[in-house]
N, C-alpha and C positions, 0 to 999 in steps of 0.2 A: 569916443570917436564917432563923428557920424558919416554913416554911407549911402549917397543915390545913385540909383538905377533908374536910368531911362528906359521905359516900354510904351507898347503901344498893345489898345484892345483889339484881344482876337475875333475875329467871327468865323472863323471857320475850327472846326469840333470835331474829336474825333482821333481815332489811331492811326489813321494815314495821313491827318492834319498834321499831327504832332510828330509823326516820321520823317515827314516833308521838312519842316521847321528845324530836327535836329541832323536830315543830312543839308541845310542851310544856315550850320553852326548856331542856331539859335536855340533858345530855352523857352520851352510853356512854362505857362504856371496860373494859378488862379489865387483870388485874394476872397476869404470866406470872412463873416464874422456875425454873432446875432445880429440879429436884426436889421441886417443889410444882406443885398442880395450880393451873391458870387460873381467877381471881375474874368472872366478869363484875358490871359494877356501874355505877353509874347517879347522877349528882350534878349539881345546880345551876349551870345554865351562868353566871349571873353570880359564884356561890362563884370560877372559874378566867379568866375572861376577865379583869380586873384583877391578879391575881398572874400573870399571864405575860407581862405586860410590863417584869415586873423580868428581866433577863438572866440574874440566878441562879438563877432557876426552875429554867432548864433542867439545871443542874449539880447543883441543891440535892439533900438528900436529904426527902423531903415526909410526911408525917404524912398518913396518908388515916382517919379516925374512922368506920370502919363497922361498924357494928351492936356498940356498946359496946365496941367491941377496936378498939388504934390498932396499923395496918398502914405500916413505914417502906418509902418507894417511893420511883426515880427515873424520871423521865417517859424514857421509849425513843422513843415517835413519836407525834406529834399530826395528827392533818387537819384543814386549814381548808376554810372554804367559801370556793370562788375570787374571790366578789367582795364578797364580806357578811362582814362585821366579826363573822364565829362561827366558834367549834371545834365541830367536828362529832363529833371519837373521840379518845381518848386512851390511848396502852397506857402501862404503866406496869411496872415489872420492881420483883423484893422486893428489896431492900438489904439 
């Protein structure tokens, strides 16, 4: 099964960046991988809360649609909020 996620890059960084963003139901997240530099970027938490309750999320390789160019990624590590049904961050590595 393949999943995309539309995002858009962040520029703005930081712990009140990413507070701001998730009390405006949205998700950070960055995209690492050698030899390319780090994406910060920013998507719609209802877009990933639904597709990560399929199991193969986690293994799949995912299609992230950001700013007219599709970027193939595998999710590396997610943070949840400890008692609240949300993803807080997401990194994601290039495939």
């Amino acid at each position: 099964m393949s999943y995309t996620i539309a995002a858009q890059v962040r520029t703005e960084i930081g712990k009140g960046s990413s507070r701001r963003l998730r009390h405006a139901k949205k998700v950070p997240g960055v995209i690492y991988g050698p030899g390319k530099e780090a994406i910060s970027i920013v998507f719609e938490h209802k877009d990933i809360i639904n597709i990560q309750e399929n199991q193969d999320f986690y293994t799949s390789e995912l299609t992230i649609a950001l700013e007219g160019k599709d970027v193939k990624v595998r999710v590396q590590d997610m943070q949840r909020h400890a008692f609240k049904p949300m993803i807080e961050h997401v990194d994601f590595k290039f495939a």
